[in-house]
C-alpha positions in Angstrom: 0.0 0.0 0.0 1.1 3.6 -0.8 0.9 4.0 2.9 1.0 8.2 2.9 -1.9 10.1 1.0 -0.5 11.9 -1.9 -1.5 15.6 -2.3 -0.2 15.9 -5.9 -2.3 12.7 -7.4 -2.4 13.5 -10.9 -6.4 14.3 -12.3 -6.4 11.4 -14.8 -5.1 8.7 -11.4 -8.1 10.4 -9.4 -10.7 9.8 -12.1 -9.0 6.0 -13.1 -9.1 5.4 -9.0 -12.7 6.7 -8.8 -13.5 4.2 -11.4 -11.8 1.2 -9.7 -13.9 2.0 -6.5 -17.0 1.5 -9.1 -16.2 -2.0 -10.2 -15.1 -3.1 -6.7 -18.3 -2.2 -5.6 -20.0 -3.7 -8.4 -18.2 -6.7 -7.8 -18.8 -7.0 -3.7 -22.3 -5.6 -3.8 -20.6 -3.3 -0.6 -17.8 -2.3 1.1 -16.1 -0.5 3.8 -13.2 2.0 3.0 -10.5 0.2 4.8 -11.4 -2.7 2.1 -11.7 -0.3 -0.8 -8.4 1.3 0.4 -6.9 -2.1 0.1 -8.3 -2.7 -3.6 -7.2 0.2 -4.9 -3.5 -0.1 -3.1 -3.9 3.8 -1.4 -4.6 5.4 2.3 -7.4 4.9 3.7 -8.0 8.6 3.9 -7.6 9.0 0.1 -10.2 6.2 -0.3 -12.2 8.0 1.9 -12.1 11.4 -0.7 -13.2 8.8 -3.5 -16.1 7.5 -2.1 -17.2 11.0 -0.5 -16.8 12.8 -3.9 -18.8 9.6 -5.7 -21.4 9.5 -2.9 -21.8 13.7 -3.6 -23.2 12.5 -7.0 -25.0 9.9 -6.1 -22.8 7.2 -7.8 -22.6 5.4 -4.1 -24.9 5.4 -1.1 -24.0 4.5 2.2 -25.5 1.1 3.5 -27.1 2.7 6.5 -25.1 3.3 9.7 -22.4 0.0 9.1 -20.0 2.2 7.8 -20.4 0.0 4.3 -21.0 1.9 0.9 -22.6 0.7 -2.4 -23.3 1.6 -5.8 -25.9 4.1 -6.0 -29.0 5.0 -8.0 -27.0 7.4 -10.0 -25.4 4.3 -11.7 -28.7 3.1 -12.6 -29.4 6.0 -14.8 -26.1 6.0 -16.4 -26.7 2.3 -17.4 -30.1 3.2 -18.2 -28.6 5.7 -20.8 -26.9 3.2 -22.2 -29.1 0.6 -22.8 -32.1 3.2 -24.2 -29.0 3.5 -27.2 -29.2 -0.1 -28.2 -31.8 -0.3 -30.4 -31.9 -3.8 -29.8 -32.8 -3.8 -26.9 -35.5 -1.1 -27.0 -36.9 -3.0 -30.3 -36.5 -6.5 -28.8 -38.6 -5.3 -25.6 -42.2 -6.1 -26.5 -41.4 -9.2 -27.4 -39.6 -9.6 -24.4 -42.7 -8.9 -22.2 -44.8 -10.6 -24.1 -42.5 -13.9 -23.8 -41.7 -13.4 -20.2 -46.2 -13.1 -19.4 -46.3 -16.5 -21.5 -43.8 -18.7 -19.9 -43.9 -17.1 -16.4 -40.2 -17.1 -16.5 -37.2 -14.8 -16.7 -36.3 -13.1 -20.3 -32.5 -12.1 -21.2 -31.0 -10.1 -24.1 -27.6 -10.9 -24.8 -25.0 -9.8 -27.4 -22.2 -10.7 -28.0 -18.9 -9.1 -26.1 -15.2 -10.4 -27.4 -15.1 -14.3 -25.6 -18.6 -13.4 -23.7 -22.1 -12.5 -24.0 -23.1 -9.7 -22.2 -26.7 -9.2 -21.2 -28.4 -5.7 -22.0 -31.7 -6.5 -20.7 -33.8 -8.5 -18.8 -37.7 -9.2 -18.1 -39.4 -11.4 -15.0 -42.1 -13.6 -15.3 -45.0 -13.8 -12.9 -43.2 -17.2 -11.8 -39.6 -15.7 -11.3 -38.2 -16.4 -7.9 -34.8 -15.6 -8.9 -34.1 -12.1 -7.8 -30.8 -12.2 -9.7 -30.2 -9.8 -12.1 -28.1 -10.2 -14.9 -28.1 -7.0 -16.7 -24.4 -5.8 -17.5 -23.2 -9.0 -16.6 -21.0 -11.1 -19.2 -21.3 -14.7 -19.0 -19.3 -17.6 -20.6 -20.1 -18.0 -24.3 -19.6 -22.5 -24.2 -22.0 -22.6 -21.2 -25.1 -20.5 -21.4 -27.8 -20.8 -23.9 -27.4 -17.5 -25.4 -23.9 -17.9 -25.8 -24.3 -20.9 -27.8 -26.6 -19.2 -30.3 -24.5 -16.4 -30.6 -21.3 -18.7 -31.0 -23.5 -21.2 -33.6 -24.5 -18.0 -35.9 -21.7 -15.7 -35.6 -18.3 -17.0 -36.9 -15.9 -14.3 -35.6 -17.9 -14.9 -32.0 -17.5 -18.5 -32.8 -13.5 -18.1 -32.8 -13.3 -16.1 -29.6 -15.6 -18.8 -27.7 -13.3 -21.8 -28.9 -9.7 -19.9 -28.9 -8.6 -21.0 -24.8 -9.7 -23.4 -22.6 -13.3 -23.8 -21.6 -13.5 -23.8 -18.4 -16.2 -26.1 -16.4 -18.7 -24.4 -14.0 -20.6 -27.7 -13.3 -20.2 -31.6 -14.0 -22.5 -30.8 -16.9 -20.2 -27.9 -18.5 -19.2 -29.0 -22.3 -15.4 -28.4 -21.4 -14.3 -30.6 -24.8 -13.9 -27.7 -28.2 -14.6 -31.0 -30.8 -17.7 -32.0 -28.5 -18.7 -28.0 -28.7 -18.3 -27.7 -32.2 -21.1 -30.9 -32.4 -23.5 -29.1 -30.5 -23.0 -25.4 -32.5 -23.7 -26.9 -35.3 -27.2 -28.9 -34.0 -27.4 -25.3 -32.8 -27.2 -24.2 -36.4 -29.7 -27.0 -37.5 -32.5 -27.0 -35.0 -32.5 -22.9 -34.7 -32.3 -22.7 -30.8 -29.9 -23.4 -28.1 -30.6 -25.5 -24.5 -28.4 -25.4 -21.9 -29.4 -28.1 -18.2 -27.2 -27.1 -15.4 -24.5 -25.9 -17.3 -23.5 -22.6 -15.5 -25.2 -23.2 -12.6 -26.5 -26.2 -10.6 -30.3 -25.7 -11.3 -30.4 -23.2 -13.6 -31.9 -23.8 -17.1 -32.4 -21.8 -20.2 -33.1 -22.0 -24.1 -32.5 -19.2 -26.3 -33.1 -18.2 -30.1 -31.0 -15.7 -32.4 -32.0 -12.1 -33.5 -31.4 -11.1 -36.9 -30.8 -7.9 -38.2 -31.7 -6.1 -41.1 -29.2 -8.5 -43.6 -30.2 -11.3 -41.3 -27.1 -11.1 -39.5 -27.3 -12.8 -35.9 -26.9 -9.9 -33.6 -28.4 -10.7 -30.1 -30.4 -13.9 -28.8 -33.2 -14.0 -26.6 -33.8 -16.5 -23.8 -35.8 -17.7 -20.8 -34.6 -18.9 -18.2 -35.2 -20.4 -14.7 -34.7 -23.0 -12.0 -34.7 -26.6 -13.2 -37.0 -28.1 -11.1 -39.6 -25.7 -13.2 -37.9 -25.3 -16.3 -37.6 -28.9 -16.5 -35.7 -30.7 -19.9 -39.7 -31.7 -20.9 -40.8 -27.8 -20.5 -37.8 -26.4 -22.4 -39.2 -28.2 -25.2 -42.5 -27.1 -24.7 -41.3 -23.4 -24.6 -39.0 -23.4 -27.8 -41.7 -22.4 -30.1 -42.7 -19.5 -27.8 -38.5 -18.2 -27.1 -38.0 -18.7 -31.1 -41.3 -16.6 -32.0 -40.1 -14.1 -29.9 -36.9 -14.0 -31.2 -38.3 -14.2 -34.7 -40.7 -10.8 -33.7 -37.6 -9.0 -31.9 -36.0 -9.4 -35.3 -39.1 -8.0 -37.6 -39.0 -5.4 -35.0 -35.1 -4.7 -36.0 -36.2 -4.3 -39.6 -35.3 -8.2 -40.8 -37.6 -9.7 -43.5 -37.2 -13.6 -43.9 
């Protein structure tokens, strides 16, 4: 640790240290000082200006009276700026809702990001009991359902998916690239992509591409939800609804089959 605060800390270090305070909150949930001090490799006093001067604009709240901090609801609106410029997303919303009221269960958006997908929006069903939320979030390409569709229809996101190793999250992870490739290209075939247990012990999902205007895959929809609902037997059942979808997200994006 730099042990002394440092009066002369150069604008640009303050703004790049204001920013590391961000993701380590992002990536706790909360934190004290002394722990963000420690992150960030600084005195606890300068950590101390950083989260004051972020908390002044809302960007972190204190967690009552524990002396704990957290992202605030500034943050929110920033993202929220974001995501109201991806036309995807605002475009791929009714279908979204509508897909989410028919199967009861959690709706994702997800495009591609380098080896990851990242998610850009999500929608709950009435039967939703996971309060997880996976907006922002970038998840493993080889072991989520939107992953695979992206990797099945998009070479160049293919390539990043397969280029290192793939790691396993559960016994049911597909950790083998010649095994992978097999199940990208059923991917390609059938139109959808399931994934049992994959990412998480008893979390299922199924998702379906959205095209473009020149019928590019660029995003895939999915639902989502706790296995011992979204059983093997109801992911079936739910294809037809998660490719509609899908297949209306994409007329909505200006794609004509």
């Amino acid at each position: 640790m730099s042990g002394t605060p440092d009066a002369r800390t150069s604008p640009v270090q303050s703004v790049d240290r204001a920013v590391t305070v961000l993701e380590v909150l992002a990536e706790l949930g909360e934190g004290g000082v002394t722990e963000i001090a420690h992150r960030l490799d600084v005195h606890k006093s300068t950590a101390f200006r950083l989260v004051t001067a972020l908390e002044a604009r809302g960007l972190v709240e204190q967690v009552g009276d524990r002396g704990k901090y957290r992202l605030g609801m500034a943050v929110v609106r920033l993202a929220g700026a974001v995501t109201d410029q991806l036309d995807v997303t605002r475009r791929a919303r009714p279908a979204c809702e509508e897909l989410a009221a028919t199967t009861g269960e959690t709706v994702n958006v997800a495009l591609p990001d380098g080896d990851a997908a990242i998610n850009v929006d999500q929608v709950r069903g009435a039967s939703s009991v996971v309060t997880h939320n996976w907006v922002g979030e970038r998840t493993p390409l080889h072991a989520t359902s939107s992953g695979k569709v992206l990797m099945a229809f998009c070479p160049p996101v293919r390539a990043a998916g397969t280029a290192g190793r793939l790691r396993r999250f559960t016994d049911a992870t597909t950790t083998r690239r010649r095994d992978l490739e097999d199940v990208l290209d059923k991917v390609v075939v059938d139109g959808f992509a399931t994934t049992a247990e994959e990412l998480e012990v008893g979390l299922n999902a199924v998702a379906a591409p959205v095209r473009g205007p020149d019928g590019s895959v660029v995003a895939a929809i999915s639902v989502s939800g706790p296995s011992y609902r979204l059983t093997p037997q109801r992911l079936q059942e739910v294809v037809p609804a998660v490719v509609a979808a899908a297949d209306r997200a994409s007329t909505a994006l200006g794609w004509r089959a």
